[in-house]
C-alpha positions in Angstrom: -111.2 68.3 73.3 -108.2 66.5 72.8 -104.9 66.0 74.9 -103.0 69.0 72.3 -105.8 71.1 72.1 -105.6 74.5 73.5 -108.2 75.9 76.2 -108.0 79.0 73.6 -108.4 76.5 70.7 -111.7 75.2 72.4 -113.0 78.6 73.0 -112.5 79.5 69.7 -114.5 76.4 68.2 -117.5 76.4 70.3 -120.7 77.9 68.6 -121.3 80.5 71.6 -125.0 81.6 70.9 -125.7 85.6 71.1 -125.4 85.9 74.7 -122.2 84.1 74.8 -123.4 80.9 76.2 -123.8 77.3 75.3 -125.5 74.5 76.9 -123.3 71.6 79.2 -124.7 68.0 79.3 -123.5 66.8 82.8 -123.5 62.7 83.2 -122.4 60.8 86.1 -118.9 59.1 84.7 -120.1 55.9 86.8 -123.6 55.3 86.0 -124.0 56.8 82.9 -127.1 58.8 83.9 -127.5 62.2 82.2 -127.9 64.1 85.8 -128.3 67.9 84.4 -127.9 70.5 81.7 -126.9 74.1 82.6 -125.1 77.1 80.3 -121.6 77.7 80.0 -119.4 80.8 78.9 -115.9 80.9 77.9 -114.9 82.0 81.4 -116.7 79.3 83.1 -115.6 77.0 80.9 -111.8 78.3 81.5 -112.7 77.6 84.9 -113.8 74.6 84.9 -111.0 72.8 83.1 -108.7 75.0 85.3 -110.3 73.5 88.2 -111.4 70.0 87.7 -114.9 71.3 89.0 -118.1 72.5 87.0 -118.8 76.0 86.4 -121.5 77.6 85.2 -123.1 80.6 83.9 -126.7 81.1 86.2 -129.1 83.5 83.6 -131.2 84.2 86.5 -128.4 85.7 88.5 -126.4 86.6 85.6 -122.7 85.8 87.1 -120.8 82.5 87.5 -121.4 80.0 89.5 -119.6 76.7 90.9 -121.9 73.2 91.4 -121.4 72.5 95.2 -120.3 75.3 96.1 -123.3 75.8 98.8 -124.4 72.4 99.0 -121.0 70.6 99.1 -122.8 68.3 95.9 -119.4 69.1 93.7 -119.0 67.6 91.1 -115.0 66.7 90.1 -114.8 66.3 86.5 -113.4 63.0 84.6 -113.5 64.6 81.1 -115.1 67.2 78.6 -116.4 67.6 75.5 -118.1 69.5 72.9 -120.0 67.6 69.9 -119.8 67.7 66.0 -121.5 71.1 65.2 -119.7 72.6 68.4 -122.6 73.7 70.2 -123.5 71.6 73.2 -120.3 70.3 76.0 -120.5 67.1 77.2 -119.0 66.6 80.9 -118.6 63.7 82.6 -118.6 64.3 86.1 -117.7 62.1 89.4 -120.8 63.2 91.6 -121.0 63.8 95.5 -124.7 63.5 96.1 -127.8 64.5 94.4 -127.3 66.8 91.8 -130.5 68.8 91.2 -131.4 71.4 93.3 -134.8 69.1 94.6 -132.5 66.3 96.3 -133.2 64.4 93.1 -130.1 62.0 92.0 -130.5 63.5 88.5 -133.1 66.5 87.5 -134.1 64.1 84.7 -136.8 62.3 87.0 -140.1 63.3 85.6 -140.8 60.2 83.0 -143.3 60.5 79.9 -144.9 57.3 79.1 -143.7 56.3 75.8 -145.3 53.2 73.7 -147.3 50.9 75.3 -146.8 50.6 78.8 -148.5 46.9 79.0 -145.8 45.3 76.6 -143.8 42.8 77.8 -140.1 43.4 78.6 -137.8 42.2 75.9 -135.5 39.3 77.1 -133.8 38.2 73.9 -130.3 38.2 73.2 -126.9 40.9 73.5 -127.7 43.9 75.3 -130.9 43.1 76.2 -130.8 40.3 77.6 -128.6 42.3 80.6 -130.6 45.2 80.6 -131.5 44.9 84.2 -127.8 45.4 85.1 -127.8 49.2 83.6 -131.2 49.7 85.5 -130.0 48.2 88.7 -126.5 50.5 88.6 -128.5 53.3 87.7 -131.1 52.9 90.8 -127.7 52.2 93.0 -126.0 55.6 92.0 -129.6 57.2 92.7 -129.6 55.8 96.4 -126.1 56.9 96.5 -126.4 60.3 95.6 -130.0 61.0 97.6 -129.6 58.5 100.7 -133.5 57.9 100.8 -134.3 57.2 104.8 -135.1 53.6 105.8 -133.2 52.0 102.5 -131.2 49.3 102.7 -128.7 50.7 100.2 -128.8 54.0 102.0 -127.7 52.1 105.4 -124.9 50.1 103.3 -123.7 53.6 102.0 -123.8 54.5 105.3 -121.9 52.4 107.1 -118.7 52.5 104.8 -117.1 49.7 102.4 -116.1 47.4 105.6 -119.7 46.7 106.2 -120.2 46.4 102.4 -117.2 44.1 102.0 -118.9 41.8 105.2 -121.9 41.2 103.0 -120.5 40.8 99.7 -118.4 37.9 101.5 -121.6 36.3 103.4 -123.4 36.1 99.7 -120.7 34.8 97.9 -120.7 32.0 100.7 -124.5 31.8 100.4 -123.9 30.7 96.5 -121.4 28.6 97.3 -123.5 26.7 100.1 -126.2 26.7 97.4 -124.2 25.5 94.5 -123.0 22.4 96.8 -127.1 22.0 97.7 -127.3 21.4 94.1 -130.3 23.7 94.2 -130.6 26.3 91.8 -133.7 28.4 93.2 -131.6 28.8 96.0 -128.9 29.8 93.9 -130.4 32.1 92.2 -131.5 33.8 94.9 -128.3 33.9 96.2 -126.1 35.0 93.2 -128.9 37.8 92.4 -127.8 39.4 96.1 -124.5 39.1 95.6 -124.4 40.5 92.4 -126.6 43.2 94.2 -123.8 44.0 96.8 -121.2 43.5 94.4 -122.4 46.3 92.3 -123.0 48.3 95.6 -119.2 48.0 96.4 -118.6 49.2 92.6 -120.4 52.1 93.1 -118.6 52.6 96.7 -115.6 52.5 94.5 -116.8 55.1 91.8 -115.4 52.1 89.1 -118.2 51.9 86.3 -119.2 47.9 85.4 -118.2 48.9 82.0 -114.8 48.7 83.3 -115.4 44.9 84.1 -117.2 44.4 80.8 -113.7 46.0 79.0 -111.4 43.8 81.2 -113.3 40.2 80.2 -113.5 41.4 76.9 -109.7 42.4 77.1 -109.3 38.7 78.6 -111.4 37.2 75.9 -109.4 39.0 72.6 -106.0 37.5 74.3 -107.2 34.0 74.6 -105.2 31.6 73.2 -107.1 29.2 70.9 -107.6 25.7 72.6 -105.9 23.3 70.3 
């Protein structure tokens, strides 16, 4: 959907299959994590562009129903979408708390072993090599959304972004203390938690690291060339 198009333009293009429905991919806007699929008509889809919250058709129950509605897991929406052939919406959704019905972050959480499971991680260059950083945001939204008892992200969720703040600011003083050791062990250590807490705050503050990644790559194209 662009900006100009029409609610009644949109309607009009989807590929509604013969009960008047079409699937809705719902992914976290933060993390990137595909958290559900669910069925949409034209009225739910009305209102969830009219509301900035998910709607749904439930076949089950046969009438419309709102994401949170019960459980208070809304879900505000950043933006929507339907693909090429006009059959599938994609909706990108800010999420409060777990979004499948089992107190799962996502209802994506059974995993089918795929190749061989004793090969080694790839570490090689681009994308790869930072991998880890997808993963640990990913795992960070998940203790977000589910608060698992006894973890240590759940207790920083917990106690609010002061308390987050406090430790992102005694880590970045741990690397500085081990960067003037001159010890690098120590340093990595230390730079691996902050960049733990760092992301914690990010997710605190709903702002996706590919934000950062399109600001230093903003800063990069406007370099001036060193003469």
């Amino acid at each position: 959907m662009t900006a100009k198009q029409s609610m009644e333009e949109t309607v009009g293009k989807i590929k509604w299959d013969s009960q008047g429905l079409v699937p809705a991919i719902v992914q976290d806007a933060v993390s990137h994590e595909v958290l559900m699929m669910a069925y949409m008509n034209a009225e739910s889809l009305r209102k969830t562009a009219e509301s900035g919250q998910t709607w749904f058709w439930s076949r089950s129950r046969e009438e419309l129903w709102n994401k949170g509605a019960t459980s208070g897991h809304v879900q505000q929406v950043v933006s929507l979408a339907y693909d090429c052939d006009g059959d599938t919406l994609l909706v990108k959704v800010l999420q409060t708390g777990p979004a499948c019905h089992t107190g799962k972050y996502s209802c994506f959480f059974n995993e089918v072993a795929v190749g061989s499971e004793n090969e080694p991680t790839a570490a090689g260059s681009g994308e790869e090599r930072f991998a880890m950083l997808s993963k640990l945001e990913a795992v960070i939204a998940q203790r977000d959304a589910e608060r698992p008892e006894g973890a240590y992200t759940t207790y920083l969720f917990e106690k609010g972004v002061d308390k987050i703040l406090k430790k992102v600011g005694e880590e970045t003083a741990e690397v500085i203390i081990a960067a003037k050791n001159k010890d690098n062990d120590e340093l990595r250590y230390e730079a691996s938690d902050l960049i733990f807490h760092l992301l914690v705050l990010l997710r605190e503050r709903k702002l996706p690291l590919d934000e950062l990644m399109r600001e230093l790559e903003r800063r990069h194209l406007n370099k001036p060339e060193k003469k």
